[in-house]
N, C-alpha and C positions, 0 to 999 in steps of 0.2 A: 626511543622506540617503545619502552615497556609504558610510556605514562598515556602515548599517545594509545598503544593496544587496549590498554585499559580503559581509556573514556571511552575508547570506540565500543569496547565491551558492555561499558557502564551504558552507552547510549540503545545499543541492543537489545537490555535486560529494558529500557524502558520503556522500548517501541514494543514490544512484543509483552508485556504489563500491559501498556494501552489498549492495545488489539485485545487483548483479551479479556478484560474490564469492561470496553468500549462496546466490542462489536463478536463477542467470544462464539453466538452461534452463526454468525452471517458470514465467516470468513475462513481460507485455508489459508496458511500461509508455510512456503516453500522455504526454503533454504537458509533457516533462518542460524545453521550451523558457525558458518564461518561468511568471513565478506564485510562490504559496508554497504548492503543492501538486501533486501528481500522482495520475494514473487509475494502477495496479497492478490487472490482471488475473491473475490466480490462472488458467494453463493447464491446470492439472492436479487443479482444485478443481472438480467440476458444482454450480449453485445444490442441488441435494439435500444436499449436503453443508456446507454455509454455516452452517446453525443449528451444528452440530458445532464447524465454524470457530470460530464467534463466541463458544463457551459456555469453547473451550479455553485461546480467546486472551487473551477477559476474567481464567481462572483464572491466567494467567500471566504477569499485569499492563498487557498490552495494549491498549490504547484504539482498534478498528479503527471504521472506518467503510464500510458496503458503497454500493455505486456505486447494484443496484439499485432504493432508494427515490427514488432521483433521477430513472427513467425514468417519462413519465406514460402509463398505462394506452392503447392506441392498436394496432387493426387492423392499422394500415401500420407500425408499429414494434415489432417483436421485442425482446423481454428478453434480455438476455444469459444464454447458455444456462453462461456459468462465472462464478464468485465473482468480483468487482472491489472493491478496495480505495478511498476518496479518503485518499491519505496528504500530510495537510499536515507540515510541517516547520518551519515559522517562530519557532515556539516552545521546539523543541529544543537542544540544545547537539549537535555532533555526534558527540560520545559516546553519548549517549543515542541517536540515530542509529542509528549502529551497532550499539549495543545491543540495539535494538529489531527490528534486521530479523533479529539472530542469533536472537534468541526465537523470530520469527515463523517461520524455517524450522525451528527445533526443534518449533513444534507441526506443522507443515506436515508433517513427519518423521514426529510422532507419528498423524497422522489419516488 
């Protein structure tokens, strides 16, 4: 348990390195406390632009997952008016880590 806490740990410190190297004013990112995953909001991404996100990310081998089918349909709660990420990490190595956030701001670039 302690070796598996710790790469997950180790993989955490390298996604959030990335994000912040990569993409440090374009992005909030939530919960990055505990967990094997984190909320990344895309500042600079409007849900209008998402399908676009998602078509270019998929072409550039990307596996994202958007925040908003998570929200349930509700008067007293607003949709997030910008693109949100769930980026888990558990499963990565943190090369591929890193990898993966360098792609993300190169389509981010491109879009």
């Amino acid at each position: 348990m302690r070796r598996v806490r710790r790469q997950n740990g180790d993989r955490r410190v390298a996604l959030l390195a990335a994000l912040s190297e990569h993409l440090a004013n374009q992005v909030t990112v939530v919960g990055a406390d505990a967990g094997l995953h984190v909320v990344v909001w895309l500042d600079r991404v409007p849900q209008e632009r998402a399908h676009a996100l998602f078509e270019r990310a998929h072409a550039a081998g990307l596996g994202l997952y958007p925040v908003r089918p998570l929200y349930l349909p509700s008067p007293s709660v607003s949709q997030p008016h910008v693109v949100g990420l769930v980026v888990g990490y558990a499963s990565l190595s943190e090369r591929d880590i890193v990898r993966g956030v360098h792609r993300l701001a190169t389509v981010l670039e491109a879009l």
